[in-house]
C-alpha positions in Angstrom: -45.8 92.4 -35.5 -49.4 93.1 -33.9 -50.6 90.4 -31.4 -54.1 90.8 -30.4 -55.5 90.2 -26.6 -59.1 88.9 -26.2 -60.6 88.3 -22.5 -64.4 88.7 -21.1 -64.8 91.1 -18.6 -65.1 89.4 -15.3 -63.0 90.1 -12.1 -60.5 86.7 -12.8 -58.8 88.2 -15.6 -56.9 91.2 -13.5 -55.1 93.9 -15.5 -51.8 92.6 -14.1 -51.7 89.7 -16.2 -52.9 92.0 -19.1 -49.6 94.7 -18.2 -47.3 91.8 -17.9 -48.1 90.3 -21.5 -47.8 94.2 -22.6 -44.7 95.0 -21.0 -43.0 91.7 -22.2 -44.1 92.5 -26.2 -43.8 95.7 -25.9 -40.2 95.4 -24.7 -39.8 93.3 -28.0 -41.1 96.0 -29.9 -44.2 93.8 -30.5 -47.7 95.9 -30.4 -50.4 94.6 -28.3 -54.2 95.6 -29.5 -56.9 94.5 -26.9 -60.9 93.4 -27.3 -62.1 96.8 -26.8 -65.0 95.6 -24.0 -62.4 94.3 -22.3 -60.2 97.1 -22.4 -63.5 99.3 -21.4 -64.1 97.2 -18.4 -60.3 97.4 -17.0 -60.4 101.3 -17.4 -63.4 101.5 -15.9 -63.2 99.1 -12.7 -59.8 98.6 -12.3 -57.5 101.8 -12.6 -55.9 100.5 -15.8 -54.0 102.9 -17.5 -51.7 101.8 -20.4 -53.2 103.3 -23.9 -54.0 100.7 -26.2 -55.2 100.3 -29.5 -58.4 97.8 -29.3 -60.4 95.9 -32.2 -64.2 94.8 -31.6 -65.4 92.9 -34.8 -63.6 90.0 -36.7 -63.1 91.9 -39.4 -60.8 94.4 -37.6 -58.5 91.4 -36.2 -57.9 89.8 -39.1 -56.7 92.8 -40.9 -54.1 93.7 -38.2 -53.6 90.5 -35.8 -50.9 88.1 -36.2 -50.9 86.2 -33.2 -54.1 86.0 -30.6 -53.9 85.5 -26.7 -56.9 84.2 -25.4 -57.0 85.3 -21.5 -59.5 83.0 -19.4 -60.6 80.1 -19.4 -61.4 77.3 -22.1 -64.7 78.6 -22.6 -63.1 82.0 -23.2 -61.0 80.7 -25.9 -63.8 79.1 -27.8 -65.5 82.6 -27.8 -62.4 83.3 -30.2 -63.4 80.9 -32.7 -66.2 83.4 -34.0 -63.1 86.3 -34.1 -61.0 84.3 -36.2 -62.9 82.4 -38.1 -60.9 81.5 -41.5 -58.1 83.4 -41.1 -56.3 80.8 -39.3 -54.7 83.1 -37.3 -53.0 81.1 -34.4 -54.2 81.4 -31.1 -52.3 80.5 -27.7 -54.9 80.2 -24.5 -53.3 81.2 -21.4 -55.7 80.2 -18.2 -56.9 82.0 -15.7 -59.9 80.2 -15.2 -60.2 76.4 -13.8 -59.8 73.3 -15.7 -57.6 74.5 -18.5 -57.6 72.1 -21.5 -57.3 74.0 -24.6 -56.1 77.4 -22.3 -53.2 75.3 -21.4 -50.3 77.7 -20.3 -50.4 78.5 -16.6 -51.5 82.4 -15.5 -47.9 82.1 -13.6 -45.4 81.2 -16.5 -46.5 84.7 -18.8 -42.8 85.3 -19.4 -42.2 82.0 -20.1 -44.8 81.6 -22.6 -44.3 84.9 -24.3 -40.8 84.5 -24.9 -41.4 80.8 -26.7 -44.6 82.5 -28.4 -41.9 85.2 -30.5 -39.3 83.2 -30.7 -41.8 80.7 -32.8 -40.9 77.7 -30.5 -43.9 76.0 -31.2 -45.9 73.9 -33.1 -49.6 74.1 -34.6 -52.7 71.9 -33.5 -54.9 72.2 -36.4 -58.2 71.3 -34.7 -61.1 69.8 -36.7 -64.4 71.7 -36.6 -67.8 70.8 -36.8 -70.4 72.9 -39.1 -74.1 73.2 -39.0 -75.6 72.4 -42.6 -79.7 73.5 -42.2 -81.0 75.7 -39.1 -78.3 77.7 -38.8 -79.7 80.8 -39.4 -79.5 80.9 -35.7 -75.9 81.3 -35.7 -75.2 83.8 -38.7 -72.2 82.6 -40.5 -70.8 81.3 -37.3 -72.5 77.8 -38.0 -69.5 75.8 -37.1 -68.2 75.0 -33.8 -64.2 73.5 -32.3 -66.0 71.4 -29.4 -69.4 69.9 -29.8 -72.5 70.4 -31.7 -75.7 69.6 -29.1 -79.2 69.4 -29.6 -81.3 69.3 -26.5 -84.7 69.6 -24.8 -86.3 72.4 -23.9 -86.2 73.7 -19.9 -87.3 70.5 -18.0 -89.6 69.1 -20.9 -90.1 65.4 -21.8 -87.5 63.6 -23.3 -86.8 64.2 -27.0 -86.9 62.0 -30.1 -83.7 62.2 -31.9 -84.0 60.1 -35.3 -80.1 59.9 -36.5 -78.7 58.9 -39.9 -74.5 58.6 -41.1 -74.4 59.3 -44.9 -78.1 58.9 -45.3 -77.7 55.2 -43.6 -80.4 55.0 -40.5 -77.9 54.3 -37.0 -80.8 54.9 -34.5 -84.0 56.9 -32.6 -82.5 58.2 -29.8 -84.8 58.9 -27.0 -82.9 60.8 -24.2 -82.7 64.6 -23.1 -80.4 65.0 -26.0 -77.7 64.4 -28.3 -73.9 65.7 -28.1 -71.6 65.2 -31.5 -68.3 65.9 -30.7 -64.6 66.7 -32.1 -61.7 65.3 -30.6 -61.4 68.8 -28.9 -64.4 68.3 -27.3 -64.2 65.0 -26.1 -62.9 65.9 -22.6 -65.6 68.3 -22.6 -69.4 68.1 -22.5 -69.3 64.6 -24.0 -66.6 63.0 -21.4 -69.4 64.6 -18.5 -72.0 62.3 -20.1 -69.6 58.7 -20.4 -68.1 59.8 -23.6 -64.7 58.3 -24.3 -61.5 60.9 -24.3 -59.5 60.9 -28.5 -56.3 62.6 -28.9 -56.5 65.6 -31.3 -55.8 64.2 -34.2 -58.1 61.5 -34.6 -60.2 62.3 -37.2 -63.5 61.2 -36.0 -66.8 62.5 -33.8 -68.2 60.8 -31.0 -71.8 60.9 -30.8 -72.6 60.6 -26.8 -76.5 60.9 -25.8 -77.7 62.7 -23.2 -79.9 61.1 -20.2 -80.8 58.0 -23.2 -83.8 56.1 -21.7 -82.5 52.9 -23.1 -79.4 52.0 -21.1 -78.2 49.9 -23.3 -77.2 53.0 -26.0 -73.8 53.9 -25.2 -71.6 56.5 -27.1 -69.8 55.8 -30.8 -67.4 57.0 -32.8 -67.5 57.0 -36.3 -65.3 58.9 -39.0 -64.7 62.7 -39.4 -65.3 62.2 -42.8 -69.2 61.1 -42.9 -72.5 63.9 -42.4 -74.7 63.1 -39.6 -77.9 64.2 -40.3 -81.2 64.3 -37.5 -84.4 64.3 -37.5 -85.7 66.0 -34.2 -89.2 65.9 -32.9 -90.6 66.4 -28.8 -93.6 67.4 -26.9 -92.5 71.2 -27.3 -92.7 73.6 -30.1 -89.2 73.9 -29.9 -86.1 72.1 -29.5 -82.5 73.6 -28.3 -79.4 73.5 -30.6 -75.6 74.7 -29.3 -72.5 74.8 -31.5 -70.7 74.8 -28.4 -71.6 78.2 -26.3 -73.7 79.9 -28.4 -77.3 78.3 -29.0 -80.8 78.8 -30.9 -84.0 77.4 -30.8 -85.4 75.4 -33.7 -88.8 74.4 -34.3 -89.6 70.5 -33.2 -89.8 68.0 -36.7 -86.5 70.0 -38.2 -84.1 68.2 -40.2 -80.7 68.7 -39.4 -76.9 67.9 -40.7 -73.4 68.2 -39.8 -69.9 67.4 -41.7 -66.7 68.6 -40.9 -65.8 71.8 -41.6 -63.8 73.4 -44.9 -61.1 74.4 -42.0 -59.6 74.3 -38.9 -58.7 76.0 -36.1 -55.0 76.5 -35.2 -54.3 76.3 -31.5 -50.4 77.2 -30.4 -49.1 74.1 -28.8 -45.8 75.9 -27.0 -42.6 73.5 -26.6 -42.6 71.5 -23.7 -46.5 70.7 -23.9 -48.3 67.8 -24.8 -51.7 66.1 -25.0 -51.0 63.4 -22.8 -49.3 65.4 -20.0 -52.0 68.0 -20.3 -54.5 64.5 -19.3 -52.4 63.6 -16.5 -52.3 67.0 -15.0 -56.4 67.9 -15.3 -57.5 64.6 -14.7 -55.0 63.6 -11.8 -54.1 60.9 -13.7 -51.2 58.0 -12.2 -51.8 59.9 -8.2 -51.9 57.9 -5.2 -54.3 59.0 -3.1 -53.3 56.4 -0.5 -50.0 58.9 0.2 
């Protein structure tokens, strides 16, 4: 078995948490290839010394991954999405960063998780996905994203005019600094910052949350997974911002856009012993006193 390690190079992810994972798989006679920026970075700022074999494009995980560890944060896990793509190969986020919703196992309990990950005690979350249908030449063939798709205005330009239709059906002109449309992954993400309500992850819907709306009475709602959301986008500037969660373009103003669920989805390892509601409760301090 080959299980693949992907982490950006910053100073959080320290090559001790990268030798534990080794030394625990390797010890199971499990081989462990690394992102091969990553692996460049620990040799080169850190002293790291084990000999790995690495993989850089998607097309060289997918022929030899299995398994893939996502190292950081929840943002660094997303990055994985355009690795994987539609392989559906199953990826378990271990956090080193902050908040910690989708990199869910603690940076302390390595062991822990490794020995549930090969002894398969776990279960999949197949997460919905959101694709980009017109202007996503942006985005290559990476036009789909796990938490939101967002389109937005430009630096600290006027508000934007955001005409939006479900299944060709007119629902309203949004007139705001923009417009998130959300999975239930990302719905304690960008969209719960901006008064979005929080779905569990098998909902099947989107939540469409504006962004700054200058009518206060527009609040956020969710409508099925199943119907394409289409815009109409028009501002002051020449162009307009659009995100499929990290990654954005620029689009010129008037475009027409869609989105539908995607063909696929993305399978997150949900270890035994972890659940939605528990991972709430912890990251949102949920049920604490703070009269004790």
């Amino acid at each position: 078995m080959i299980i693949a390690l992907y982490a950006r190079s910053t100073k959080d992810n320290l090559p001790e948490y990268v030798q534990e994972i080794c030394q625990m798989l390797t010890r199971e006679k499990v081989e462990v290839i690394l992102f091969k920026p990553f692996y460049d970075y620990l040799k080169a700022n850190t002293g790291f010394d084990l000999q790995l074999d690495t993989f850089t494009t998607s097309e060289e995980l997918i022929a030899k991954a299995y398994y893939l560890i996502s190292l950081g944060g929840d943002g660094t896990l997303l990055e994985t999405l355009a690795l994987v793509r539609k392989s559906g190969i199953p990826v378990l986020g271990v956090n080193t960063g902050r908040l910690g919703f989708l990199a869910s196992v603690n940076k302390n309990d390595l062991s822990k998780a490794m020995s549930l990950l090969l002894r398969e005690k776990f279960t999949l979350d197949k997460r919905e996905l959101i694709e980009l249908q017109g202007c996503a030449a942006g985005f290559n063939d990476v036009n789909y994203a796990l938490n939101e798709f967002t389109i937005h205005k430009k630096d600290s330009s006027a508000m934007i005019h955001i005409d939006t239709y479900v299944d060709n059906v007119f629902l309203n002109s949004y007139f705001a600094d923009g417009l998130i449309i959300s999975t239930p992954t990302g719905s304690t993400a960008y969209s719960l910052s901006c008064g979005g309500p929080i779905m569990v992850p098998d909902s099947d819907n989107f939540v469409i949350t504006p962004i700054a709306p200058h009518n206060l009475n527009v609040r956020p709602i969710i409508i099925s997974n199943n119907k394409e959301i289409g815009f109409k986008v028009s501002g002051r500037s020449e162009t307009i911002n659009i995100s499929l969660d990290s990654r954005s373009a620029q689009i010129p103003s008037h475009s027409e856009i869609r989105i539908k669920k995607a063909d696929f989805r993305f399978n997150l390892i949900n270890l035994e012993g972890q659940h939605f509601f528990e991972t709430l409760r912890n990251k949102l301090l949920w049920g604490l006193d703070k009269r004790i």
